[in-house]
C-alpha positions as CSV (number, residue, x, y, z in Angstrom):
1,X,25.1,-22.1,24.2
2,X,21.9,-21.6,21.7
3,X,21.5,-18.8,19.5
4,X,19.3,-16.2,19.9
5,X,16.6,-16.8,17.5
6,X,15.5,-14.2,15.0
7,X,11.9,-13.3,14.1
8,X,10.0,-14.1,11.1
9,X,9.9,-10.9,9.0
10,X,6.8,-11.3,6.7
11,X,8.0,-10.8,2.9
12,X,5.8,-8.5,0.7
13,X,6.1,-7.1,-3.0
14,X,5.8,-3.7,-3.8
15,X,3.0,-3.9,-6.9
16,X,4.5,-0.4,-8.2
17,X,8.2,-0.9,-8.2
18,X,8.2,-4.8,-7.7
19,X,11.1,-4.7,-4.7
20,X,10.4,-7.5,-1.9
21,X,9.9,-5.4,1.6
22,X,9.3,-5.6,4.8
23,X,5.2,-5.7,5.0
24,X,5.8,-3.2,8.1
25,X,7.4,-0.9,5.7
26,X,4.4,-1.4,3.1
27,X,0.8,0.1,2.8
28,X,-1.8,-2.2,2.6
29,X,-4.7,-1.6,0.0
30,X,-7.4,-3.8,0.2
31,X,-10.5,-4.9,-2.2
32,X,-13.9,-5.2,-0.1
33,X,-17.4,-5.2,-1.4
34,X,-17.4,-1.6,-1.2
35,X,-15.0,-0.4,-3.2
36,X,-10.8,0.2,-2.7
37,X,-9.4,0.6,1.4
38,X,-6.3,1.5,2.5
39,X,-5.3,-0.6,5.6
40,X,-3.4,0.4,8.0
41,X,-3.6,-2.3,10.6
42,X,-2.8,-5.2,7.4
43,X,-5.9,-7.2,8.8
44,X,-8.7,-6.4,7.1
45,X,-10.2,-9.4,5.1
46,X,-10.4,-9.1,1.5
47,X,-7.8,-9.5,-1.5
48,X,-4.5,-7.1,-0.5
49,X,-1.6,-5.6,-2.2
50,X,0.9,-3.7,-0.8
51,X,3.0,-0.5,-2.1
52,X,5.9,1.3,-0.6
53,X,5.4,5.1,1.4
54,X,6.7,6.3,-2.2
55,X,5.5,8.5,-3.9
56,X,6.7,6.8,-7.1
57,X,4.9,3.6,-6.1
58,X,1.7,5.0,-5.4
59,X,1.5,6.9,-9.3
60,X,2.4,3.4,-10.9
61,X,-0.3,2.2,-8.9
62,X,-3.2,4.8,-9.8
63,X,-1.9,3.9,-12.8
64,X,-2.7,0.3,-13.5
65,X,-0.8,-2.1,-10.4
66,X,-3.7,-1.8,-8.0
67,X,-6.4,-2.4,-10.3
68,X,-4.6,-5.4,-11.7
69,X,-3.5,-7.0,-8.2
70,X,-6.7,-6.3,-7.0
71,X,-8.4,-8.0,-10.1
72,X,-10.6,-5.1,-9.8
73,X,-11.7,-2.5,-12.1
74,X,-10.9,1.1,-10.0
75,X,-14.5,3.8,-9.9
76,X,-13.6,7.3,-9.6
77,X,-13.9,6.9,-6.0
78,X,-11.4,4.4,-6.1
79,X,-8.6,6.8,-7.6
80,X,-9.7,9.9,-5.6
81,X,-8.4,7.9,-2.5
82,X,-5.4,6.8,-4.0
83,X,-4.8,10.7,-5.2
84,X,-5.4,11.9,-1.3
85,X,-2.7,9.3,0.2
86,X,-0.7,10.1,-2.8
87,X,-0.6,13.9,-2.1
88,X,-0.5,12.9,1.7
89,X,2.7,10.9,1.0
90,X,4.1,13.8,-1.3
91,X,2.9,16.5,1.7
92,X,5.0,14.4,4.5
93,X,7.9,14.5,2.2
94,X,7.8,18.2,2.4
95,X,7.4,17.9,6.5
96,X,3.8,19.3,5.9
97,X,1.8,16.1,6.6
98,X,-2.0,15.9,7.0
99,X,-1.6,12.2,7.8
100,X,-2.9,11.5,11.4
């Protein structure tokens, strides 16, 4: 009788604490022409990086990973965003979540 084949799980790293994931379990931040994006769907064309729904993950990432996987150089805009998911994350942990 033949096995039950599994699904491909797509591998991603975690540019703030460096664990392999899930990308499912990841956020997607992309680099367009227009500045930094946050991704939610993972399709959006452009260079990516992903970092865990941790709030840990996200400060090392204001903090240097996303500007060096990105190969990008982050404006003030850039880091604002990061700073509202950031607090969003941190705000969900509480049970108070703006996040729609």
């Amino acid at each position: 009788m033949p096995s039950a084949r599994r699904k491909h799980v797509p591998m991603r790293t975690c540019a703030g604490c460096r664990e392999v994931t899930g990308k499912r379990q990841m956020v997607r931040i992309v680099r367009t022409p227009q500045g930094i994006e946050i991704d939610p769907t993972g399709k959006k064309a452009g260079r990516g990086m992903y970092l865990h729904r941790d709030p840990d993950c996200w400060r090392k990432g204001i903090n240097g990973a996303v500007a060096h996987a990105l190969r990008v150089e982050l404006t003030d805009a850039d880091r604002a965003l990061l700073t509202t998911y950031l607090e969003d994350l941190i705000n969900e942990e509480k049970g108070q979540s703006t996040l729609t």
